[in-house]
C-alpha positions in Angstrom: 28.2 51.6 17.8 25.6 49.0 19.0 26.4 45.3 18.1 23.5 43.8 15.4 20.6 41.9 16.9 20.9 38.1 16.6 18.4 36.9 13.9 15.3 35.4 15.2 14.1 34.0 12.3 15.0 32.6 9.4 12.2 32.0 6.2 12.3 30.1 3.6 10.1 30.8 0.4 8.9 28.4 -2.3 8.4 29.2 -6.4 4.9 28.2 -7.0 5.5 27.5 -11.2 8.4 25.3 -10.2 6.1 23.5 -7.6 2.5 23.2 -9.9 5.2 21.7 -12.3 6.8 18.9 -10.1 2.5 18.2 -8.9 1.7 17.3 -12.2 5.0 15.2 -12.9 4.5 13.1 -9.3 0.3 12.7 -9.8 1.2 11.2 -13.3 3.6 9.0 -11.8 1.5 7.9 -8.8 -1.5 7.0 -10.7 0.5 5.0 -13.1 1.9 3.2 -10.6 -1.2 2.4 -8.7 -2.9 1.5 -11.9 -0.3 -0.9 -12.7 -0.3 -2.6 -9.1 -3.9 -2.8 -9.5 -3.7 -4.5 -12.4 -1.3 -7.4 -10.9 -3.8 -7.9 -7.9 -6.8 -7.9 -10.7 -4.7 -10.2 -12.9 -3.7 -12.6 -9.2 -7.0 -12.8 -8.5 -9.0 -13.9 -12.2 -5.7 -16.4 -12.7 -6.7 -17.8 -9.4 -10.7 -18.0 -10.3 -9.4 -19.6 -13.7 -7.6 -22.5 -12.2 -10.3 -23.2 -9.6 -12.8 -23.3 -12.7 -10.3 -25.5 -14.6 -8.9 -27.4 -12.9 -11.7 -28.7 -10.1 -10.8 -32.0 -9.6 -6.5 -31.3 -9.2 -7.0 -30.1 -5.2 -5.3 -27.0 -6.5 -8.3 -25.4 -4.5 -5.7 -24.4 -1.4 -2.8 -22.4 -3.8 -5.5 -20.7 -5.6 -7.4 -19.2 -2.3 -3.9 -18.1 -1.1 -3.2 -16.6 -4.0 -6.6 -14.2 -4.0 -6.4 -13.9 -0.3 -2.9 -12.6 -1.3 -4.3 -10.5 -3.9 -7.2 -8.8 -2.4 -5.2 -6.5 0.0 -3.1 -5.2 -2.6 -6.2 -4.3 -4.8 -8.2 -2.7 -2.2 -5.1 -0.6 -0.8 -4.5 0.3 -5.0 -7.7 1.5 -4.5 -7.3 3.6 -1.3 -4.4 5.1 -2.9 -5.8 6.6 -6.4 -8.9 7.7 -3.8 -6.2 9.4 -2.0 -4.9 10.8 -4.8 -7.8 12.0 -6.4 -8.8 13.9 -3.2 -5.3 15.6 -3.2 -5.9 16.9 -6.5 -9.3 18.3 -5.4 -7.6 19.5 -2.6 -5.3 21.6 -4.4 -7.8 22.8 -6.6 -9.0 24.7 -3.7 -6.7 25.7 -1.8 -3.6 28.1 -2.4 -0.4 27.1 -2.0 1.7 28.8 0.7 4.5 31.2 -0.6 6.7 29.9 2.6 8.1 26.4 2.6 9.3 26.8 6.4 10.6 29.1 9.1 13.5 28.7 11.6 13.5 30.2 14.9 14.9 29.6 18.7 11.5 27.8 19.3 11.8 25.4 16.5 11.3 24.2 12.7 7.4 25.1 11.4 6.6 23.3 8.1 3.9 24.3 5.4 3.0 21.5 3.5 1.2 20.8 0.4 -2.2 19.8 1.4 -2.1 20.5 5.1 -4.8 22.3 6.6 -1.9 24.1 8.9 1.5 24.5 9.4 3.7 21.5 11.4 5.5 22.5 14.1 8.4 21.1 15.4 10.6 21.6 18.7 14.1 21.5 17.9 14.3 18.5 20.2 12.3 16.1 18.0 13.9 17.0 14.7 17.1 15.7 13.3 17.0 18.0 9.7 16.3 17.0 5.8 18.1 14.1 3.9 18.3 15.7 0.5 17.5 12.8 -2.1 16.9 12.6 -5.9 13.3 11.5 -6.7 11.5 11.3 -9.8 14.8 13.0 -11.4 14.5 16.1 -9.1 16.6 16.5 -5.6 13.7 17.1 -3.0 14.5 17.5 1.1 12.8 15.0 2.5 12.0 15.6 6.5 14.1 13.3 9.0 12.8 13.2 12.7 14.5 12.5 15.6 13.7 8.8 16.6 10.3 7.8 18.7 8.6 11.0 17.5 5.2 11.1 16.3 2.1 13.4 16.0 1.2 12.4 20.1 4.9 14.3 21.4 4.7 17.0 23.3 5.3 20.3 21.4 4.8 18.5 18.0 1.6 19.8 16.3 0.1 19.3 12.9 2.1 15.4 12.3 -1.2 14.0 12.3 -2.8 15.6 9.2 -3.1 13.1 6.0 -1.0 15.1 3.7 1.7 15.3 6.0 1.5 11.2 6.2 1.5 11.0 2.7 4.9 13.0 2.6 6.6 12.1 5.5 5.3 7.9 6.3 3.6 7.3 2.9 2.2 4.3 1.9 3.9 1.1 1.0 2.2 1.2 -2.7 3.4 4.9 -3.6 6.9 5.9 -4.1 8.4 8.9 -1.8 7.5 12.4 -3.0 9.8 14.1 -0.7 9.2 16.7 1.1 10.3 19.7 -0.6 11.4 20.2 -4.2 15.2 22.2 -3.9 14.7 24.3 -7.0 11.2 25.4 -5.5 13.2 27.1 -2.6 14.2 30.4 -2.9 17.4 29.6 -0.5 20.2 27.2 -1.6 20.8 24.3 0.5 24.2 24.9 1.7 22.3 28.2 3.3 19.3 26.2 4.7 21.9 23.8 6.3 23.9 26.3 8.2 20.5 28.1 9.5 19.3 24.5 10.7 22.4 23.8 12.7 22.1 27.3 13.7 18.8 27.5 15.5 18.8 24.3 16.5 22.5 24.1 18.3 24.1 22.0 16.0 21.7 19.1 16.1 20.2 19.6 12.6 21.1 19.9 9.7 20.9 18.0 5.8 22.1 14.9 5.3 23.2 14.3 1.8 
């Protein structure tokens, strides 16, 4: 009797009803957020105007510009975010969302992520596993790469595309989505850990 072929691959599948759910949770939260920074910049910037107008003759003229030249930024990247956001939406809205969340093999780790025109792939070399974290009251994976890697390494493809920014380096202003929502996956952790550490010699795995 023949011995059983070594697995080659390993998949793992995502529940789309459990992901629209968690989009609708984090754009609520995003937006909210942004709205309210915006509103602090806004705020900065009208108390500054209003003490310049005031108060003319009290040399306050210094505090106040440093105060809008502190502000501006922050409005203008509020800004860039809910743009962001709103194009994600509209991004979503036509475009399917994969039924596979990421595949294993000898090679390395290839990623489908929400947004992204194509798959990320990763050599096993540039890829030190998830961290599993709790985010907006959900455990999500989020991706952990080995250090020095970037979009530019050689092997690495797809690190470049803005919705895989947004998830893996996102903005200051937003709060970390995560990568992947657990009780999306159709694989338990504990499984997706061993299968990392597998294919990748030991290197990867989740932190926790």
């Amino acid at each position: 009797m023949s011995e059983r072929a070594p697995v080659q691959t390993f998949v793992v599948g995502i529940d789309r009803e459990v992901v629209l759910r968690r989009r609708g949770v984090v754009s609520r939260a995003q937006r909210r957020g942004a709205w309210v920074t915006l509103v602090i910049g806004a705020l900065g910037i009208l108390v500054a105007l209003a003490a310049l107008l005031a108060f003319r003759g009290a040399g306050l003229w210094p505090f106040a510009l440093l105060l809008i030249a502190a502000m501006v930024p922050l409005v203008l990247s509020t800004v860039l975010a809910l743009r962001l956001e709103k194009e994600r939406q509209q991004w979503y809205a036509e475009n399917e969302l994969p039924p596979v969340a990421m595949r294993m093999s000898p090679k390395g780790l290839e990623l489908a992520v929400e947004g992204a025109a194509f798959p990320v792939i990763l050599p096993w070399k540039t890829v030190k596993g998830f961290r599993q974290a709790k985010i907006f009251r959900q455990f999500v994976l989020e991706l952990q790469l080995a250090p020095g890697i970037g979009a530019t390494t050689a092997g690495v493809r797809g690190l470049d595309q803005p919705a895989v920014r947004a998830v893996i380096k996102p903005s200051p202003l937003l709060k970390p989505t995560g990568l992947y929502l657990v009780n999306a996956l159709d694989q338990p952790v504990h499984v997706i850990d061993q299968a990392l550490k597998h294919f990748s010699g030991g290197t990867a795995g989740i932190e926790h």
